[in-house]
N, C-alpha and C positions, 0 to 999 in steps of 0.2 A: 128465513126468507130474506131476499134480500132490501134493502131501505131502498125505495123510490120518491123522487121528486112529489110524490101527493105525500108522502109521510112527512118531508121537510115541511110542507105550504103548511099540514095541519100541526106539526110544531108548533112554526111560529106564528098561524091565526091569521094568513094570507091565503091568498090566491096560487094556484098552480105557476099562474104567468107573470106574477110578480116573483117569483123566486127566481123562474129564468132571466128575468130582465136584472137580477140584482146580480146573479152568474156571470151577465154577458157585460156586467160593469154600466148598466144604464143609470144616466142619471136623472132619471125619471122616477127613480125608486129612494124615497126619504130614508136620510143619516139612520136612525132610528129604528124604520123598519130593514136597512140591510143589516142595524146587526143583529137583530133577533131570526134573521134568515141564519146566517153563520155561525150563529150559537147553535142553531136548531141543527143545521149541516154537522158541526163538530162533532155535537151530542149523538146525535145519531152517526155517526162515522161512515155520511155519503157519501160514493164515489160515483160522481156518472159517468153515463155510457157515453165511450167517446163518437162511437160512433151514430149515436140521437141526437147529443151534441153537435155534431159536422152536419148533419142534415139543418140545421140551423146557423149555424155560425159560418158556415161554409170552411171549415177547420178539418180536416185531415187526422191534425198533428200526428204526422207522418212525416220522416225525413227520409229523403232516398241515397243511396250511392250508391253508382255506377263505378265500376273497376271495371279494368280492361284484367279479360280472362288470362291466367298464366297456366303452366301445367303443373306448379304448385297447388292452386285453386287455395280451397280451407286453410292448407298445410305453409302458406304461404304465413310467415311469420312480422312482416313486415305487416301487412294489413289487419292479422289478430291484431298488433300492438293498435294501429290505427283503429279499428275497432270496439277496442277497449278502450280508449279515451272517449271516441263518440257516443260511448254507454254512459262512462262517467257523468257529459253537459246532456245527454239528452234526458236520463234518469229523473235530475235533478230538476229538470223544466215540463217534466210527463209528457216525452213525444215519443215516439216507436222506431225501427228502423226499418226500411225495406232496401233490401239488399240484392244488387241485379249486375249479372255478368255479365259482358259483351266480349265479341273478339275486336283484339284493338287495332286502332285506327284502319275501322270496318265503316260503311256507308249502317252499316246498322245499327253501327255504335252512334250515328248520327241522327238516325232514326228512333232509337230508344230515348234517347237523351229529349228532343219533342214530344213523344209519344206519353213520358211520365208530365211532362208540364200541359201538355193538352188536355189529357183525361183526369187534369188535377187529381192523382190519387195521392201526390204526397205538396206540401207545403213547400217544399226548397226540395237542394240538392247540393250535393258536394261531389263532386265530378274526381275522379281519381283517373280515371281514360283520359287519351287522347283521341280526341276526335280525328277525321278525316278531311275533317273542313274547318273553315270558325263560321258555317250557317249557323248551329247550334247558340254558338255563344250570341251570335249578331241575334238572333230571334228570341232568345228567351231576356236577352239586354231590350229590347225594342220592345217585349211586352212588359219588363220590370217585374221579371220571375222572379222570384229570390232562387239564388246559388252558388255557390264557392265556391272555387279551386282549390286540390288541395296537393301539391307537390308541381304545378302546373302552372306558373305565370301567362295573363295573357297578353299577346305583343303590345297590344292596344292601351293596357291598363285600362280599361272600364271595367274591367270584373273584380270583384273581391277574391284573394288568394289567402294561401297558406304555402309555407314554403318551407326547405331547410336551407341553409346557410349552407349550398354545394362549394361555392367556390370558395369561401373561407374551408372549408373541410378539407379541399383538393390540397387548398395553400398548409393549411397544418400537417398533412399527410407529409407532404414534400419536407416541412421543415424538422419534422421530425426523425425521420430517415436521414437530412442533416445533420444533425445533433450527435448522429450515429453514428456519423464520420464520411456518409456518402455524399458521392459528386454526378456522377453516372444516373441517373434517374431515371426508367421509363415510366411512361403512362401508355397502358391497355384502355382505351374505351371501350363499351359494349354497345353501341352503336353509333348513328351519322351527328355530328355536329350540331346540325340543324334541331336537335331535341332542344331542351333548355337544360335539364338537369347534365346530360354530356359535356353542354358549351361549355354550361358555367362552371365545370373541373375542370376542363379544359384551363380556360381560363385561369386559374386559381394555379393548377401546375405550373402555369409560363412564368405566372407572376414571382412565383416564388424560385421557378429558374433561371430565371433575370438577376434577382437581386443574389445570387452565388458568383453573377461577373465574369461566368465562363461564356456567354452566348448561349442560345438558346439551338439546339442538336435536331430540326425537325424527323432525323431518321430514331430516335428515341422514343416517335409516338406512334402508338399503332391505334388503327381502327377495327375494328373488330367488329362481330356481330352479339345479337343478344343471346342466339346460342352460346351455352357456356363452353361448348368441344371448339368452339373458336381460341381461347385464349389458350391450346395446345400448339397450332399453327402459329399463333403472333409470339408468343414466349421462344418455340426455337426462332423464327426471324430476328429476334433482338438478343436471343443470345448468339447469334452466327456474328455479329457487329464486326469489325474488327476492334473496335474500342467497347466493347459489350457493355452493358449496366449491370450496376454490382446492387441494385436496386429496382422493384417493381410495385409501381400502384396500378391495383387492378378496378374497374370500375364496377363490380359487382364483388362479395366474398365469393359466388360459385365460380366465374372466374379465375378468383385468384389461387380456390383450390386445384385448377388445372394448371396455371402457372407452376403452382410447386410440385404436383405430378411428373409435368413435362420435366421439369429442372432436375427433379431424383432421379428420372429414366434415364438421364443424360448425364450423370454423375455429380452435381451439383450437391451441396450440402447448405442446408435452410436455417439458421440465416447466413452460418458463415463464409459462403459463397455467392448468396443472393435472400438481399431480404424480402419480404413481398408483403404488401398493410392492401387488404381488399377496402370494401364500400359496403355499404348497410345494418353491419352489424349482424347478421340473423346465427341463424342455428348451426350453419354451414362452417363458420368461422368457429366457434368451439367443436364440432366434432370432426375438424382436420386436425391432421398427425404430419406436420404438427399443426394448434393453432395458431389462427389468422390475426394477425393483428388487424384492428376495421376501424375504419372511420362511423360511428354509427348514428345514422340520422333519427332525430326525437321525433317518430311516429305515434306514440301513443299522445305525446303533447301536441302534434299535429295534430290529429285527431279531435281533441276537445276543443284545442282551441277555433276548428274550422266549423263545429257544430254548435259552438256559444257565439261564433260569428254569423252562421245563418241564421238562427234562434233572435238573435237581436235584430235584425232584417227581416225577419218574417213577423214580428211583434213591436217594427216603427221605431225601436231603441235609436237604431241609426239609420240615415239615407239613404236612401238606395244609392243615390249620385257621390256620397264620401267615399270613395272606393277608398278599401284600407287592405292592405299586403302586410301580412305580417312571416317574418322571416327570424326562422329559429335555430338556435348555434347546435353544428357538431363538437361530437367529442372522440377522440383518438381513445379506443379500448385495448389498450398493451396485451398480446399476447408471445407466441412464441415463434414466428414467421420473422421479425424484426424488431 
């Protein structure tokens, strides 16, 4: 059967409501008498109920994240890693996850994202979507919801982020592909500018095609869509060049596997005719023939560390108003594309 709260109180020769108050850390409960409460808890190996608890404490301990829906969904291997970090900090502090899809940058996406901080059924949030608007961020900021960003800066900076180091990753990509002997570089985006994680490889490519002292080639970039049958279309436009790239950074690995698709249909020989280093790192980039070389962002460390940063915001660690960003290095995974 299992140990309840009356078996603790008769333990330690208390009251029912004294052992709660010693639980909820009051200090209205004498040195003395909490530790013979938590001797008696140990002994008897009690775990309460969280959710008898919450009816009390007003605690959840529930953490939610929203991801904007892909057509990977589960299979998406980027979010297991981030997943798996968030199990790691939330394990270790006894909180739960609840896990909820939306389509992205949806007005619903905008609507779930209030709906979970209204009906308080979880403590925080770590936002992985992008919304449709910043109402979300402006309302749950105006009530002092707790919640994190996590791959997502906000313009504003008022929100607490998690990030990776896009544009150092863009810029290692590029100087690596230097190294190799190349000068010709293009960049594939997988979508508009306006994202953040796009910009800021954007960004990070120019930088580092700057400092090669050639000028910088605007017909070298393409934009692309988040379909990945996009990077078939952009890959023959920048091979058609008259001065073509003997080099390709693609802003996804599913991308970059259509880049070297296209480039073999076309007679192209990988890397020695074109090399190609995708983004993300996943599952995609080793089971291409050949493989991908990938920039691969620290998603499982994104992950813990965005769920030990809500966790310390939901438990007053830190301010709500210290907004802290924390920003985490790519690393270039060498395979067989370059």
């Amino acid at each position: 059967m299992a140990v309840t709260i009356k078996d603790v109180a008769r333990e330690a020769g208390v009251a029912v409501c004294t052992v709660s108050f010693a639980m909820n850390g009051s200090a209205h409960v004498a040195e003395e008498t909490k530790k013979r409460i938590f001797d008696a808890i140990e002994k008897l190996n009690y775990r309460p109920n969280q959710s008898a608890r919450g009816l009390v404490t007003k605690k959840t301990n529930n953490i939610g994240l929203v991801v904007e829906e892909t057509a990977e969904g589960l299979e998406n291997t980027i979010l297991l890693d981030v997943i798996k970090g968030l199990g790691q900090a939330l394990g270790k502090n006894n909180y739960d996850l609840l896990l909820s899809f939306q389509k992205p940058q949806s007005r619903k996406l905008d609507e779930h994202v209030l709906d979970v901080y209204r009906k308080q059924s979880a403590d925080g949030l770590i936002l992985m979507g992008t919304a449709s608007s910043e109402r979300p961020y402006e309302e749950l900021v105006s009530k002092r919801f707790p919640f994190v960003l996590l791959g997502r800066p906000y313009q504003e900076k008022v929100c607490h982020s998690v990030n990776a180091d896009n544009e150092q990753g863009a810029y290692d990509a590029v100087q690596y592909l230097v190294r190799k002997g190349h000068r010709r570089i293009a960049l594939i985006t997988p979508c508009s500018l306006e994202v953040d994680a796009s910009l800021d490889r954007y960004n990070g490519y120019i930088r580092a095609m700057e400092e090669l002292g050639d000028g910088f080639d605007e017909s070298l970039v393409a934009i692309g869509s988040f379909d990945p049958d996009s990077g078939y279309a952009e890959t023959e436009k920048l091979l058609s060049l008259k001065q073509r790239p003997t080099a390709i950074v693609a802003g996804r690995d599913v991308i970059a596997s259509r880049v070297i698709e296209k480039a073999q249909a076309l007679g192209y020989k990988i890397p020695d005719d074109l090399a190609v280093v995708g983004f993300d790192n996943t599952v995609v980039s080793q089971l291409a023939r050949p493989s991908i070389t990938s920039v691969e962002l620290p998603m499982r460390s994104m992950g813990f560390e965005a769920a030990s940063l809500l966790i310390k915001l939901i438990e007053g660690e830190i301010r709500y108003d210290d907004v802290q960003t924390i920003v985490l290095p790519c690393a270039i995974r060498e395979r067989e594309s370059a």
